[in-house]
N, C-alpha and C positions, 0 to 999 in steps of 0.2 A: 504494500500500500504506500512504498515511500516513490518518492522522484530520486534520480540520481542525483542532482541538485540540493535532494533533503540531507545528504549525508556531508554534515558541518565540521565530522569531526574522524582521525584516523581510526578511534575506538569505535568499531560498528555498535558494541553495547550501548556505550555513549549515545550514538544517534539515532538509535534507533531505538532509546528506552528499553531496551531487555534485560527480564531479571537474571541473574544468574546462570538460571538451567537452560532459561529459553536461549541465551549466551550460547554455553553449553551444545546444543540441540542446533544450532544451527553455523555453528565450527565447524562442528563432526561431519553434517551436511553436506556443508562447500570444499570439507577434504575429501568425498569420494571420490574413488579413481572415477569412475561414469561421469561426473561432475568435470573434474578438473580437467579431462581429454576433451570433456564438449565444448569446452570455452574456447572462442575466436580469439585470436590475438586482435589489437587496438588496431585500427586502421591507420597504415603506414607503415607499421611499428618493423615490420621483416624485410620492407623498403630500408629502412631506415638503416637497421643492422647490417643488411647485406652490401649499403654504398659507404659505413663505418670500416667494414673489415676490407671492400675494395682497396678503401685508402689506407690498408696497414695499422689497422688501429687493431691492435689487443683487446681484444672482448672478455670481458668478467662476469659474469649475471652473478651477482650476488643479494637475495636473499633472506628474508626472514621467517618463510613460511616454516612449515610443522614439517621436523624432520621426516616424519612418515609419509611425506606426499613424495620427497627424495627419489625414488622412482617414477613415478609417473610424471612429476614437472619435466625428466628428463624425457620422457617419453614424449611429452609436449611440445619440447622444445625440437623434436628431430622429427615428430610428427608436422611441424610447422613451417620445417626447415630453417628456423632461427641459427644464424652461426654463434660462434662463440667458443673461447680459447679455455676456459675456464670458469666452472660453476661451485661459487661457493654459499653453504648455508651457513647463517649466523644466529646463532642462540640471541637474537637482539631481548627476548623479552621473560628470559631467566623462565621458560616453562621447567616444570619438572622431569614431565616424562620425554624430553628433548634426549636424545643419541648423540651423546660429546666424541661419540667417533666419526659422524657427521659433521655436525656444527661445531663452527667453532666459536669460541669467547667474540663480545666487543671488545675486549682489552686487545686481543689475535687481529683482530679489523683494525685498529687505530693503528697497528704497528705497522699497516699496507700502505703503499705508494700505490696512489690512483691519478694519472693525466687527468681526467675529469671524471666526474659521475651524474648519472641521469636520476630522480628519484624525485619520487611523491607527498612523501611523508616528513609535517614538518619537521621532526624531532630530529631523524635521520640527514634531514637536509644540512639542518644546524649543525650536528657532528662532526656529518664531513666536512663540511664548510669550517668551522673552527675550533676544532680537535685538531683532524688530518691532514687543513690546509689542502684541499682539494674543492679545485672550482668545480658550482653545481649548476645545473641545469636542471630547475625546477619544475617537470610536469606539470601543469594548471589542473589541478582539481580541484572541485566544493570544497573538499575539504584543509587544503591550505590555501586559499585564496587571502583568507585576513593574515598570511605571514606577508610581512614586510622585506622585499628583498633587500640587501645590501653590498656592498663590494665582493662579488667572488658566489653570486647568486647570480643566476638572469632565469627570468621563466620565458616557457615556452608554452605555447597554444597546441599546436599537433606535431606531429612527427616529420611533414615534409619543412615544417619551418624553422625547426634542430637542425636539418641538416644545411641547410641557407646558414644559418650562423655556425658553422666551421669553416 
């Protein structure tokens, strides 16, 4: 019953008011393999990778989802023909039942040299951007629209207008 536009905030509980379980109940949901294989990638977004690694760019997909999707993302990603040099998951959100032979630490992320990063989420934006001291290119979604860019930010609208600003 929401609009894409209703989702104000990274936390889907958060915007979407859900208790706990209903939280819960609809995690578990959008981690089915059935689920996660049926999702379209963003339009452009395999344009985008594919004229990134033309021009010698190192591809990282890195990650916060449930270590358990670990298979199938990859499966996603080759089903999609998404390129990419290296796929790393990051424990960003200290779950418990998270695979530390998977994922690794944010403290393991800070210690990475990134040319730039693409990302959605403000919190992550902010990290990289000054923690890691890696310029971000901030996807436009509802949900960080009210972060304020600053030096070592720039946002972007879609995926062919990323690749106009390289």
């Amino acid at each position: 019953k929401y609009n894409f536009d209703d989702i104000h905030s990274f936390d889907l509980q958060r915007s979407f008011d859900l208790s706990n379980e209903q939280y819960r109940q609809m995690f578990a949901a959008a981690h089915q393999r059935d689920f996660t294989l049926s999702l379209p990638p963003l339009p452009g977004v395999v344009a985008a990778m594919c004229e990134l690694k033309s021009k010698d760019f190192h591809l990282s997909i890195v990650t916060g989802r449930h270590t358990a999707t670990y298979g199938d993302t990859l499966e996603w990603l080759a089903k999609h023909t998404i390129p990419y040099d290296r796929f790393i998951m990051v424990d960003k959100y200290r779950r418990p039942e998270t695979d530390g032979s998977i994922a690794i630490s944010m403290e393991s992320l800070s210690k990475m040299t990134f040319f730039l990063a693409i990302e959605d989420n403000c919190d992550m934006t902010h990290h990289l951007c000054t923690i890691m001291n890696t310029h971000v290119y901030l996807y436009d979604r509802p949900w960080n629209r009210a972060m304020k860019t600053q030096s070592g930010i720039e946002r972007f609208f879609s995926w062919s207008q990323f690749c106009s600003l390289l």
